[in-house]
C-alpha positions in Angstrom: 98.6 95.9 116.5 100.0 99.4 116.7 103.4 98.4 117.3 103.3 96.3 113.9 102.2 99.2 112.0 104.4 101.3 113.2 107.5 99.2 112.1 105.7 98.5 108.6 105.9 102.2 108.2 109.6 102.5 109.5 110.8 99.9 107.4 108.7 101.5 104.5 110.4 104.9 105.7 113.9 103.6 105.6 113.7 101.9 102.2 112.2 105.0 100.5 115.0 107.2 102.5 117.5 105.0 100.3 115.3 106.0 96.9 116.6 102.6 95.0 116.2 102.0 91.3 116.1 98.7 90.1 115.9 99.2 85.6 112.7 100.9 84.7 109.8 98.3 83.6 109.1 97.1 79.6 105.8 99.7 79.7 107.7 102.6 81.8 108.8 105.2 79.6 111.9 107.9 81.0 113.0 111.4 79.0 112.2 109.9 75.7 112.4 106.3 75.9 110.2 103.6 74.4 106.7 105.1 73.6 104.1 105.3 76.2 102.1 102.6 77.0 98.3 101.9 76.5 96.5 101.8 79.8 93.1 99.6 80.4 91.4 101.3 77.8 93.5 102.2 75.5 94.0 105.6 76.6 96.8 105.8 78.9 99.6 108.7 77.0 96.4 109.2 74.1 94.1 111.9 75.3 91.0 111.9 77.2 88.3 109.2 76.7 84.7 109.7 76.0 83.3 108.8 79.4 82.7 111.3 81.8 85.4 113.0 84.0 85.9 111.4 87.6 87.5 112.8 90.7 89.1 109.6 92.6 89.1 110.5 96.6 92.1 108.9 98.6 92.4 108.7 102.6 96.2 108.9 104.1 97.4 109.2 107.4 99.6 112.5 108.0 100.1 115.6 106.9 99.8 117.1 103.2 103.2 117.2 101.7 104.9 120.3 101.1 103.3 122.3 98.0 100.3 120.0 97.2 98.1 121.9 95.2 100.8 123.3 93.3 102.1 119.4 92.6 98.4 118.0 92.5 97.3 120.9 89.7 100.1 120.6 87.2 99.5 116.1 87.7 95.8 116.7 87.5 96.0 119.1 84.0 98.3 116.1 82.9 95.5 112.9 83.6 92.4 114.2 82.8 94.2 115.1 79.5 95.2 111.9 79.1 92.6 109.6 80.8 89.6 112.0 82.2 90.3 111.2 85.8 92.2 113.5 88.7 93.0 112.8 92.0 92.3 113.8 95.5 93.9 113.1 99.0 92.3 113.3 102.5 94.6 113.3 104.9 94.1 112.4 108.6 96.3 112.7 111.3 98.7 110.2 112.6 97.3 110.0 116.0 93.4 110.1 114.7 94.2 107.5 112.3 92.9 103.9 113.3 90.0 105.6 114.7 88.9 107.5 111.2 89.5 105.0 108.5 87.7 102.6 110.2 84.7 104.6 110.7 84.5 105.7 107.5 85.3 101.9 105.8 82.4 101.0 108.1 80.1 104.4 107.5 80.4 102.7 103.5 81.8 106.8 102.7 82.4 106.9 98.9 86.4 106.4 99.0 88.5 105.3 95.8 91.8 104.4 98.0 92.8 103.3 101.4 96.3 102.8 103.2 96.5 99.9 105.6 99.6 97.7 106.5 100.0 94.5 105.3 99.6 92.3 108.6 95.7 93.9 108.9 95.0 92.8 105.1 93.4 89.2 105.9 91.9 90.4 108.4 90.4 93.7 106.9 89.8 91.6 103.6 87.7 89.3 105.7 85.5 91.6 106.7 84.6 92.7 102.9 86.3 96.1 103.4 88.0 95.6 99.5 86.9 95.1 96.1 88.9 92.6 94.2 91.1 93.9 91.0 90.9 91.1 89.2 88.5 92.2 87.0 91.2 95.0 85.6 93.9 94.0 86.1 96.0 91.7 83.1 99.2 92.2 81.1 96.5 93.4 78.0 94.6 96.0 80.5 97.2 97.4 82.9 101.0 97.0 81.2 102.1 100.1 83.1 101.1 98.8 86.3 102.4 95.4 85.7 105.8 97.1 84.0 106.4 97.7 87.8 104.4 95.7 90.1 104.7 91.8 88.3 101.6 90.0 87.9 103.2 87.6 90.2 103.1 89.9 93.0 99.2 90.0 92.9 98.7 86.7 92.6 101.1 85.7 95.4 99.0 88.5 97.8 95.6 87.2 97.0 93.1 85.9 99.0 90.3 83.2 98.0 91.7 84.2 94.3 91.4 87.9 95.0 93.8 90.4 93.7 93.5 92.4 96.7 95.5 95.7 97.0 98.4 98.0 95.3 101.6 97.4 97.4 104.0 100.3 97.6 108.3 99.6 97.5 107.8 96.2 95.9 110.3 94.6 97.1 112.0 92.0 95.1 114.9 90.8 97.9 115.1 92.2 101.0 118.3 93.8 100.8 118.2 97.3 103.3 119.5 96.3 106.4 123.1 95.9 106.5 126.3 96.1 109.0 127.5 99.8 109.2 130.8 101.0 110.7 133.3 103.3 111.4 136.0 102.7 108.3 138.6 104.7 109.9 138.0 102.7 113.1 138.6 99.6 111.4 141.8 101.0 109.4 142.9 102.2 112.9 142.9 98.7 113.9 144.7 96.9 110.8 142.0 95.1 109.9 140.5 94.4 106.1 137.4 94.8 105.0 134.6 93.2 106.9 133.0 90.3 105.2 132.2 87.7 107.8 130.0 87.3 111.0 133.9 86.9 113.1 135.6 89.9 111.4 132.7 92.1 112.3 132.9 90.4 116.3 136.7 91.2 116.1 136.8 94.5 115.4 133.6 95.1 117.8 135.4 94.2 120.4 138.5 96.1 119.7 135.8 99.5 119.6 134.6 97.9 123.5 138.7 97.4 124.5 139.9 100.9 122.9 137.0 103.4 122.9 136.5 103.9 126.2 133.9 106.7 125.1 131.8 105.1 122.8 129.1 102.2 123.1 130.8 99.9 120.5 127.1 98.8 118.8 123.4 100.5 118.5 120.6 99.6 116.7 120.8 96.2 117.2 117.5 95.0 116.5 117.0 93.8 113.4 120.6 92.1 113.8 119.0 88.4 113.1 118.5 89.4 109.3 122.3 89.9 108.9 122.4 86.0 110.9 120.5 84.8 108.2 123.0 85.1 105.8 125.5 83.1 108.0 122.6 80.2 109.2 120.0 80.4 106.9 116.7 82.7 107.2 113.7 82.0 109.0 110.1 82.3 107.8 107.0 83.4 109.9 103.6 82.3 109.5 102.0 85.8 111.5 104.0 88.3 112.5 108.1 87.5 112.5 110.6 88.1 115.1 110.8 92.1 115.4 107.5 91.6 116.9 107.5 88.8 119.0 106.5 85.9 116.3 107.1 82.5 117.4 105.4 81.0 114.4 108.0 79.5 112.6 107.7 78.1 108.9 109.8 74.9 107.6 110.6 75.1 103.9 110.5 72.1 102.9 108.1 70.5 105.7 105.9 73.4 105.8 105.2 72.7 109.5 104.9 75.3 111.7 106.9 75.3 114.9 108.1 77.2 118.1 110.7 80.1 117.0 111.8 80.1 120.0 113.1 76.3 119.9 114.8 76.7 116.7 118.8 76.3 116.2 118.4 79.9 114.9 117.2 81.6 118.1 119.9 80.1 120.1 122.2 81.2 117.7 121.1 84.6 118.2 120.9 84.9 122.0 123.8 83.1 122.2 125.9 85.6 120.0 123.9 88.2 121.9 125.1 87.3 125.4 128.5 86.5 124.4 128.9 90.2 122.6 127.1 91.5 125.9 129.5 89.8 128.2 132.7 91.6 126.0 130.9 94.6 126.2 130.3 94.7 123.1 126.3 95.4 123.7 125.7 98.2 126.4 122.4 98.5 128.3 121.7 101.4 126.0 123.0 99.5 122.6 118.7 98.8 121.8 117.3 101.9 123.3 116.0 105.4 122.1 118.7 106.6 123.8 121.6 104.5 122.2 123.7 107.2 120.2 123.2 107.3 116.8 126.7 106.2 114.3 126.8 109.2 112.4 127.6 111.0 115.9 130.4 109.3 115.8 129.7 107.9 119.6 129.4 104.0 118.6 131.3 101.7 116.3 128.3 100.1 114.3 124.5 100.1 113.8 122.3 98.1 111.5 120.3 100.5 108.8 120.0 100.3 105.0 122.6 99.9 102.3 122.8 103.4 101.1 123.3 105.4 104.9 126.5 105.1 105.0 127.0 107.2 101.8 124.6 109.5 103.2 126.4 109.8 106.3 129.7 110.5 105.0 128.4 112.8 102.4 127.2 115.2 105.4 129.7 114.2 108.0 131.7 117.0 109.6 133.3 115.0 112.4 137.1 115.4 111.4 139.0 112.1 110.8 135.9 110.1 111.0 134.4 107.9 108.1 131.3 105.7 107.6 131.6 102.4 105.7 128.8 99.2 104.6 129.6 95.9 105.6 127.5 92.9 103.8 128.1 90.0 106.1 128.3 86.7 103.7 128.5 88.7 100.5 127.9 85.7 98.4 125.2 84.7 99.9 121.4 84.6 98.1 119.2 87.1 99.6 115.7 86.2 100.3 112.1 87.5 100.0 109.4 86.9 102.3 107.2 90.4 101.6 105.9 92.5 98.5 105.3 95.3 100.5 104.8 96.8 104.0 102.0 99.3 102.7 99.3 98.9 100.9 96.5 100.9 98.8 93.2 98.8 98.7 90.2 100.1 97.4 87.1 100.0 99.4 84.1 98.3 98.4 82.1 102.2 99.0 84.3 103.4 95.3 82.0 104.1 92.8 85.1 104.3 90.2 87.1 101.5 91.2 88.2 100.7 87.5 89.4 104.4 86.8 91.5 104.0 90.3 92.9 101.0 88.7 93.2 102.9 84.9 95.3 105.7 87.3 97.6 103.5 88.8 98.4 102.1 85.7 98.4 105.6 84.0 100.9 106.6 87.1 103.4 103.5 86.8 103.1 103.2 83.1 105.1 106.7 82.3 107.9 107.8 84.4 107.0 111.9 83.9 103.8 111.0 85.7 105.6 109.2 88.8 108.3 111.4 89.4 106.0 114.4 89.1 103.5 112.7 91.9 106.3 111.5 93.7 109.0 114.4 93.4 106.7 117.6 92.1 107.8 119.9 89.2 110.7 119.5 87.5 113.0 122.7 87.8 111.0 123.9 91.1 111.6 121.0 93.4 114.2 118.8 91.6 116.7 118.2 88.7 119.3 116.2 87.3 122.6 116.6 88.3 124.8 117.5 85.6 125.5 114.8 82.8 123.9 112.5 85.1 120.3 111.3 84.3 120.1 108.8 87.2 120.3 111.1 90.3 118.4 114.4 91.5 119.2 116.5 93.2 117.4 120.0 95.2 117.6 122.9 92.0 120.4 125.2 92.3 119.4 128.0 94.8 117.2 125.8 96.9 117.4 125.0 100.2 118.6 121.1 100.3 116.5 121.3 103.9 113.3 121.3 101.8 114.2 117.9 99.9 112.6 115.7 99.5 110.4 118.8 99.1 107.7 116.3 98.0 107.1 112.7 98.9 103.9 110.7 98.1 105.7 107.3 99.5 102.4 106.0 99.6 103.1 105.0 95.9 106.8 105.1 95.9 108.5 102.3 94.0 111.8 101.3 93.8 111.5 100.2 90.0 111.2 103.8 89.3 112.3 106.4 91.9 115.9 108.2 90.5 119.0 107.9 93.0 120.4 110.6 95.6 123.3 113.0 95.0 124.9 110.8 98.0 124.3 107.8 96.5 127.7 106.0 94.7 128.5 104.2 92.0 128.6 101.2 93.7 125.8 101.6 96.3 123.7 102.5 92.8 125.1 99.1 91.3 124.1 97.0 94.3 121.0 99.0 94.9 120.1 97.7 91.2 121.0 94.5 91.5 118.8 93.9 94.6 115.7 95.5 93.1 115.9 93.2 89.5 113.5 90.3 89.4 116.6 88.5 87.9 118.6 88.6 90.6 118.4 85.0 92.8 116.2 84.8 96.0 115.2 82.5 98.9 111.9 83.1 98.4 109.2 82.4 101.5 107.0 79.8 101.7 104.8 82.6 103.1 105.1 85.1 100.7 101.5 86.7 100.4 100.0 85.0 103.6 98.5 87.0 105.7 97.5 85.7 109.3 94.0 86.8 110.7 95.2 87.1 114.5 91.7 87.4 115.5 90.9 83.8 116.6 94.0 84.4 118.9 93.5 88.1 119.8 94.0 87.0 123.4 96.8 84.7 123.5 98.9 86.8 121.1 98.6 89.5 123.3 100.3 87.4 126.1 102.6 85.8 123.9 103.7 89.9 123.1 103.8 90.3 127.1 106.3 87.6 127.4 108.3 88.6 124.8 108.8 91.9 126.3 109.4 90.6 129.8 111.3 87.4 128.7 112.5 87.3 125.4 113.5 90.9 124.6 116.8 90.6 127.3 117.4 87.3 126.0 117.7 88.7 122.6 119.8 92.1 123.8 122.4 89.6 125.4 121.3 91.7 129.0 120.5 87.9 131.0 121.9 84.9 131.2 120.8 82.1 128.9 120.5 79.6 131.3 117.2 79.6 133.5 116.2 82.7 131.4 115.8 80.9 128.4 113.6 78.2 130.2 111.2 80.5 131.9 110.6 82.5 128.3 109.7 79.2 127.0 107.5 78.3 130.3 106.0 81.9 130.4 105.3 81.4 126.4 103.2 78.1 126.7 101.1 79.6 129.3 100.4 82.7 127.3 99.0 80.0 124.8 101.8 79.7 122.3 100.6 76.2 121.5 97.4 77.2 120.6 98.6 80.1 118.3 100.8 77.9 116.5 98.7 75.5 115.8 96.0 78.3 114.3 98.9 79.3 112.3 99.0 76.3 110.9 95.5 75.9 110.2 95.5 79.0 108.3 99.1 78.4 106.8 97.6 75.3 104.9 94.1 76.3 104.2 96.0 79.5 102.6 98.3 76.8 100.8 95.4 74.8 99.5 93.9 77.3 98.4 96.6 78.2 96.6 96.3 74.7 94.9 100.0 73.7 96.7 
């Protein structure tokens, strides 16, 4: 399961690099704004309560960000002021992680607050790790909280009825991964502006026939997202295709089925080989050693919507520029997660309401988010001038230190102010993705989560043959034909039949349960 976590915390890495804003929540208050919101008790922006003062202790993995107790002391004066409660971080090192949370979740250690990644939440929830939030959490209790994160996002991640844990970078369409390229490339060719699946193939291969120095394309693996806005998006019950998920989810059927035998698929490897075969994929074009675009050594490479901005804001290549290209513009986006990290509290809190009263206490006024999140205003961040949506390092610091101070454990897009990089139209795009108003294709899995334990063995196979089988397919290194058979032979005798049809066990007791 490693590898899955470590992508849930690159793609949580990558969408907090790009600091998005949707509009700040009904019960969010900014510089002024409406008045602050009462929290569960009433209290939330009113002064202390009566009850007594609690310390609520969190475990993270990593390294305490830069200026803690400076950050933590000013945030702490502010909520036990306001609701009689500070806070408290434990911080474990990456590689000791899996080994320490565990022990202590299983030790029954008084803890208020836990990160885990969303695939290990049935799982973990199985095991009675958790305590549910239902209890506190209601549009009457927690407006801050649900100002932010919708009660509909807690009621599509529960399990058995259970409002299980606080996900961080809600996500309301999955919008970060996008085409980006060299612009002055593409001008050097006389082409337009990219906007379809063929332009971007056309001037990829003028890159392979005229840059005899360059790889034409990196970063190529999460390439099938940008398909999906030219066939239509596929949905995983389990783990999805970045790690080796075969479970495929109809819409409308709601059966699951083989991935791997879907129009989809061959879509992909077949626009994988063909770009291989022009050269437009390299051996290196989905390695660590594949040269990064803002070198200026390759033509393209998938990332978020905002790195080309950032790219060309520090770029001192001469002559060279960085452009975004959204394949399909037109096309609905989709949603098929809330978020890839999670904050659950372990059934060993002896305060889990006041962890609940501080998370809505946190959302439900922006001063107290950006100060967690971003530290003191005027020592480690400011407003650019006549600008009140971006922030930028205060004048005489060194930009090196920014973000000086990062909690992304709690980061959320709703709230978190733009970069100096960031333009007006990457802002106005960046907003439009993260409003609830904006259309989606929405998952018929949103808020399942698969307990891979009943097929601990065959998924473990199934991950084998993907590496060994499936991985060239999908890098356009092999031919189709013969390769594309033995991935599917090698796939049924790791047991693929067996792990879909426990995925779809699962899928629809989940569903039923869900009264669907």
């Amino acid at each position: 399961m490693k590898k899955i976590k470590v992508l849930a915390l690159v793609i949580a890495l990558a969408m907090i690099m790009a600091v998005f804003i949707g509009c700040t929540g009904a019960g969010t208050t900014k510089d002024g704004e409406a008045g602050k919101q009462d929290g569960i008790s009433g209290q939330n922006g009113k002064g202390a309560t009566d009850e007594p003062a609690v310390e609520i202790k969190m475990l993270f993995p990593g390294a305490p960000p830069k200026d803690e107790a400076m950050v933590l002391g000013e945030m702490n004066k502010k909520s036990l002021a306001e609701i009689n409660t500070t806070y408290s971080i434990e911080w474990v090192p990456w590689g000791d992680w899996d080994m320490v949370h565990n022990t202590k979740l299983q030790s029954g250690e008084p803890l208020d607050g836990v990160l885990i990644f969303d695939p290990l939440l049935a799982q973990m929830w199985v095991s009675g790790a958790f305590t549910p939030l239902n209890e506190w959490i209601s549009p009457e209790k927690t407006p801050g909280l649900l100002s932010v994160i919708p009660l509909e996002v807690f009621e599509d991640m529960s399990i058995g009825g259970n409002y299980t844990c606080f996900p961080s970078i809600v996500s309301f369409q999955n919008w970060y991964i996008a085409a980006n390229i060299r612009k002055d490339l593409r001008e050097k060719y006389g082409m337009k502006p990219i906007t379809t699946l063929e332009e971007l193939e056309e001037y990829l291969t003028k890159v392979a026939e005229n840059e005899p120095d360059m790889v034409p394309a990196s970063a190529i693996g999460t390439l099938q997202h940008i398909y999906g806005r030219v066939i239509g998006y596929v949905f995983f019950a389990g783990p999805g295709y970045l790690d080796g998920g075969i479970a495929m989810v109809d819409p409308d059927t709601h059966k699951v089925s083989n991935y791997l035998e879907s129009e989809h698929f061959k879509f992909t490897i077949q626009t994988s080989r063909r770009w291989y075969e022009k050269g437009i994929f390299t051996p290196d074009s989905n390695t660590p050693n594949a040269p990064t675009l803002e070198s200026g050594r390759t033509g393209f490479a998938t990332h978020d919507i905002t790195m080309a901005d950032s790219w060309n804001y520090s770029n001192t290549l001469e002559g060279v520029e960085f452009e975004r290209v959204i394949i399909n513009p037109d096309a609905i986006g989709f949603r098929d997660f809330w978020g890839n990290n999670l904050v659950c509290i372990p059934h060993s809190s002896r305060h889990p309401e006041r962890v609940v009263r501080w998370v809505d206490w946190l959302y439900g006024d922006w001063d107290n988010y950006i100060l967690l999140l971003y530290g003191i205003k005027g020592v480690h961040w400011e407003y650019m001038e006549g600008d009140t949506e971006r922030v930028q390092v205060p004048a005489g610091k060194d930009p090196n230190d920014y973000p000086m101070w990062h909690m992304w454990q709690w980061a959320q897009g709703a709230l978190d102010p733009f970069r100096p990089t960031m333009k007006d139209d990457t802002i106005a795009l960046l907003k439009k993705f993260r409003s609830m108003d904006t259309p989606v294709v929405k998952s018929p899995t949103l808020g399942f989560y698969a307990d891979l334990k009943p097929v601990e063995e065959e998924w473990a196979l199934i991950r084998e043959a993907w590496e060994k089988y499936g991985q060239p397919l999908v890098e356009g290194r092999v031919p189709i034909e013969g390769n594309y058979e033995k991935l599917l032979e090698e796939m049924k005798k790791a047991g693929a039949d067996k792990f879909i049809a426990e995925m779809q066990r699962q899928y629809d007791d989940w569903r039923a349960s869900k009264g669907k």
